[in-house]
Backbone as CSV, one residue per row, in Angstrom:
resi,resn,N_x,N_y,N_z,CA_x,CA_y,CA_z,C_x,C_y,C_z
1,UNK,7.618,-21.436,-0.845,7.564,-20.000,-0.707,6.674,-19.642,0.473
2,UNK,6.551,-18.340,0.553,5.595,-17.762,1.422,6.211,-17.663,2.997
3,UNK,7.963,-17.770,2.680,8.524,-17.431,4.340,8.727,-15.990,4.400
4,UNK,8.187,-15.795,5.922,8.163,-14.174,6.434,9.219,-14.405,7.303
5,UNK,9.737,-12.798,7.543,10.587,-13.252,8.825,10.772,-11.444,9.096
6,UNK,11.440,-11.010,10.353,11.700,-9.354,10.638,13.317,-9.983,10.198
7,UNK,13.744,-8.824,9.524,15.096,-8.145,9.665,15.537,-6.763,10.162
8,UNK,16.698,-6.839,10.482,17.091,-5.195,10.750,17.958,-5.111,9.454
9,UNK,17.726,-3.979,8.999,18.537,-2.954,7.878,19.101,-1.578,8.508
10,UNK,19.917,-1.278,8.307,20.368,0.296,9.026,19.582,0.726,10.273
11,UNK,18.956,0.269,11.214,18.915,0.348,12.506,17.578,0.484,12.308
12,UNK,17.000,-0.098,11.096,14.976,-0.023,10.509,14.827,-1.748,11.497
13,UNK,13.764,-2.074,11.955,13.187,-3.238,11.424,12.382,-3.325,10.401
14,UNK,12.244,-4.098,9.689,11.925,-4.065,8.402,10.776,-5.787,8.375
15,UNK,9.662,-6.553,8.246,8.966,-7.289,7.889,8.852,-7.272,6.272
16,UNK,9.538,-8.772,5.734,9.738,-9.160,4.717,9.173,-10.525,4.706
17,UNK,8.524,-11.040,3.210,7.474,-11.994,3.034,8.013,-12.213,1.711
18,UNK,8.643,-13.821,1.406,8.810,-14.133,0.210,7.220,-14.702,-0.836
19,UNK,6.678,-13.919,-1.349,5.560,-14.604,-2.395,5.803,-15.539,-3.238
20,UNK,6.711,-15.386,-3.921,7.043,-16.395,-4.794,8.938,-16.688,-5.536
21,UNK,8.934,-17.487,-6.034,10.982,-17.445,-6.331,11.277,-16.304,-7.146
22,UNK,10.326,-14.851,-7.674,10.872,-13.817,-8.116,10.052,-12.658,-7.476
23,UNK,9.503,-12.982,-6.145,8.761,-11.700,-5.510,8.917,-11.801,-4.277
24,UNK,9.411,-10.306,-3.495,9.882,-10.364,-1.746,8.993,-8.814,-1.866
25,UNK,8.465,-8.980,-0.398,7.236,-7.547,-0.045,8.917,-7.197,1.213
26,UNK,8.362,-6.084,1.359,9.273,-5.642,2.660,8.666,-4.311,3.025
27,UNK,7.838,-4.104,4.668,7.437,-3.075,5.037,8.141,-3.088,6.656
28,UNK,7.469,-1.540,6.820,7.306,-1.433,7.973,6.911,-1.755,9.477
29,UNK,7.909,-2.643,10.262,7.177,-3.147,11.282,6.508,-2.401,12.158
30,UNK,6.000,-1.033,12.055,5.325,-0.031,12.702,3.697,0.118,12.623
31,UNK,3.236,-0.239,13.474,2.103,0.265,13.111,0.985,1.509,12.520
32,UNK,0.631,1.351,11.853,-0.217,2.555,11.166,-1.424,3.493,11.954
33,UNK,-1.628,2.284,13.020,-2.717,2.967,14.044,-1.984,3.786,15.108
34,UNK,-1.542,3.621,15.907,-0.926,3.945,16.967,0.471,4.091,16.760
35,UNK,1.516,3.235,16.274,2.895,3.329,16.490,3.299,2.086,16.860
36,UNK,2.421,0.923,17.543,2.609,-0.095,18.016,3.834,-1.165,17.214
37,UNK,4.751,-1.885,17.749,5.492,-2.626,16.850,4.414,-4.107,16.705
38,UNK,4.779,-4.702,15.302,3.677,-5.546,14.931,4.679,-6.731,15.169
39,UNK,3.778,-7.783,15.279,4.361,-9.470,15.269,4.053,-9.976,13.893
40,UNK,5.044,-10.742,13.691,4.475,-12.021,12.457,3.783,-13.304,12.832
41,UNK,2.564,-13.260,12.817,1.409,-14.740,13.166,1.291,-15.017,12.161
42,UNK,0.808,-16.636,12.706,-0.008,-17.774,11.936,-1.538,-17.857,12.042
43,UNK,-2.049,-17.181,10.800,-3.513,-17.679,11.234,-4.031,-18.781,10.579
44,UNK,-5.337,-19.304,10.470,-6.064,-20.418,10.140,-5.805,-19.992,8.512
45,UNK,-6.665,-18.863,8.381,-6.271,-17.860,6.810,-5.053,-17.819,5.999
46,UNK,-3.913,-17.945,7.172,-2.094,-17.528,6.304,-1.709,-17.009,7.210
47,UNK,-0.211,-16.398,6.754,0.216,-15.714,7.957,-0.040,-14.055,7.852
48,UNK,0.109,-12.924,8.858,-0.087,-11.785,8.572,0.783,-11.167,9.898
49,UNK,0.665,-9.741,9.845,1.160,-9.329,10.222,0.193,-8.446,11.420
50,UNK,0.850,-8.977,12.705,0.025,-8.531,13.850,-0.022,-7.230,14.771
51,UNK,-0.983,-6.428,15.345,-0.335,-5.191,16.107,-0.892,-5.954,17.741
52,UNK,0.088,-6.247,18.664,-0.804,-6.477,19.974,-1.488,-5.436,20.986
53,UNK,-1.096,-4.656,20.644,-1.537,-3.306,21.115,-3.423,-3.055,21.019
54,UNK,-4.194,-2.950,19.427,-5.283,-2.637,19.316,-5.657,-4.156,18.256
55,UNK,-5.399,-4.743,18.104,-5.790,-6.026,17.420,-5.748,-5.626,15.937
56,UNK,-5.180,-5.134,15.152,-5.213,-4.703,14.048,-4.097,-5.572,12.551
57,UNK,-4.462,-6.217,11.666,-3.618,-7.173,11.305,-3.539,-6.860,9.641
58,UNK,-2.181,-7.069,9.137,-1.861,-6.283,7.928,-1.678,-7.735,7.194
59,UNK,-2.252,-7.308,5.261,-1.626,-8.547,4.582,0.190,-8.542,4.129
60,UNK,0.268,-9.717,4.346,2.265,-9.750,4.182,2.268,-9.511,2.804
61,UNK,1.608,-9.510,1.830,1.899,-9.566,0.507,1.481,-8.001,-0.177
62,UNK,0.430,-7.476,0.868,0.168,-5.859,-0.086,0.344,-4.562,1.698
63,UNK,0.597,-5.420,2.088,0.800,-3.698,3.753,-0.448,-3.894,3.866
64,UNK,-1.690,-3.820,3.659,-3.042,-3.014,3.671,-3.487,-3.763,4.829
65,UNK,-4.575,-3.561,5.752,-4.843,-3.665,7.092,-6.304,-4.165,6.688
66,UNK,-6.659,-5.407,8.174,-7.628,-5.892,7.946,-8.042,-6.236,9.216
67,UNK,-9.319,-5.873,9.882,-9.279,-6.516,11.648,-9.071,-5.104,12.119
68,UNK,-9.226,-4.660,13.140,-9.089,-3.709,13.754,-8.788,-2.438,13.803
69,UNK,-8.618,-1.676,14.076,-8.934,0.208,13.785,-7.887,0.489,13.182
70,UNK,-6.575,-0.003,12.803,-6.231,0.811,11.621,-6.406,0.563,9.958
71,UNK,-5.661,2.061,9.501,-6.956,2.608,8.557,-5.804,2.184,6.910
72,UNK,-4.595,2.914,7.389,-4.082,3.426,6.490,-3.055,1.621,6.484
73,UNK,-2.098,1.420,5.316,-1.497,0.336,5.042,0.052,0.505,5.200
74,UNK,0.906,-0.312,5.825,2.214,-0.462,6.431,2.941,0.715,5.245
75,UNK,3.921,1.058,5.725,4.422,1.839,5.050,5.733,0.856,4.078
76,UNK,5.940,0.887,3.044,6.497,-0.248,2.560,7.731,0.645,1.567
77,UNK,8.813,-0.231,1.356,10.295,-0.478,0.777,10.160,-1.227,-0.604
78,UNK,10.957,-0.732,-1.625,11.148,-1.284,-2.622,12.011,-2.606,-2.163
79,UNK,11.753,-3.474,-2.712,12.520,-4.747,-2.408,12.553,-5.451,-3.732
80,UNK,13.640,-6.475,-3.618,14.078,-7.401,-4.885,14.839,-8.708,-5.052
81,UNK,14.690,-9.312,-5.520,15.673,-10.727,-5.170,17.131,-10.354,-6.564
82,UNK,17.959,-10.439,-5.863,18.810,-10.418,-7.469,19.622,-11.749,-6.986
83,UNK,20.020,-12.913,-7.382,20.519,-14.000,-7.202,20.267,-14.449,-5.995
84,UNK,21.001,-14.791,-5.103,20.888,-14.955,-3.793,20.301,-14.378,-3.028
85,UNK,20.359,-13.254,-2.743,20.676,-12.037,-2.114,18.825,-11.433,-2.290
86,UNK,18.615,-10.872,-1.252,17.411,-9.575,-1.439,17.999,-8.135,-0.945
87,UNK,17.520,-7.833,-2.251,17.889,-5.904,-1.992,17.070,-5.075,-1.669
88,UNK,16.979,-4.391,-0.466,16.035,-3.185,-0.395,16.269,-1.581,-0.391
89,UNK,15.329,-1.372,-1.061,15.853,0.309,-1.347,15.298,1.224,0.069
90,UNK,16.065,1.439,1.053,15.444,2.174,2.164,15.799,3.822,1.949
């Protein structure tokens, strides 16, 4: 477990993080500070979610921001695994 990856959904990018074989996060690749689009890194810590713009870095598993000036946490999508498949409610 624990693979991230960006998708596009209806013309969203969307950052999705499998936690475990019955839990998928799925937010906003937008940044909360500025607008900046974020990267998916590897840190020493895990992976997270990056802004290159103001250095500001979100957890893949809850949106919430850690490292640099922003305040507020990714804006996030209901998501779900139903068999195969992950569903998100946009």
């Amino acid at each position: 477990m624990g693979a991230t990856t960006s998708v596009e959904v209806e013309g969203r990018t969307l950052l999705m993080h499998r936690v475990d074989e019955s839990t998928v996060t799925a937010y906003s690749n937008v940044c909360t500070h500025q607008g900046c689009l974020l990267q998916v890194v590897d840190r020493p810590e895990g992976t997270a979610y990056a802004c290159p713009c103001h250095g500001s870095h979100f957890d893949v598993e809850t949106g919430k921001p850690f490292g640099g000036p922003a305040r507020q946490p990714l804006m996030d999508y209901e998501a779900a695994i139903d068999g195969d498949q992950v569903v998100v409610k946009l």
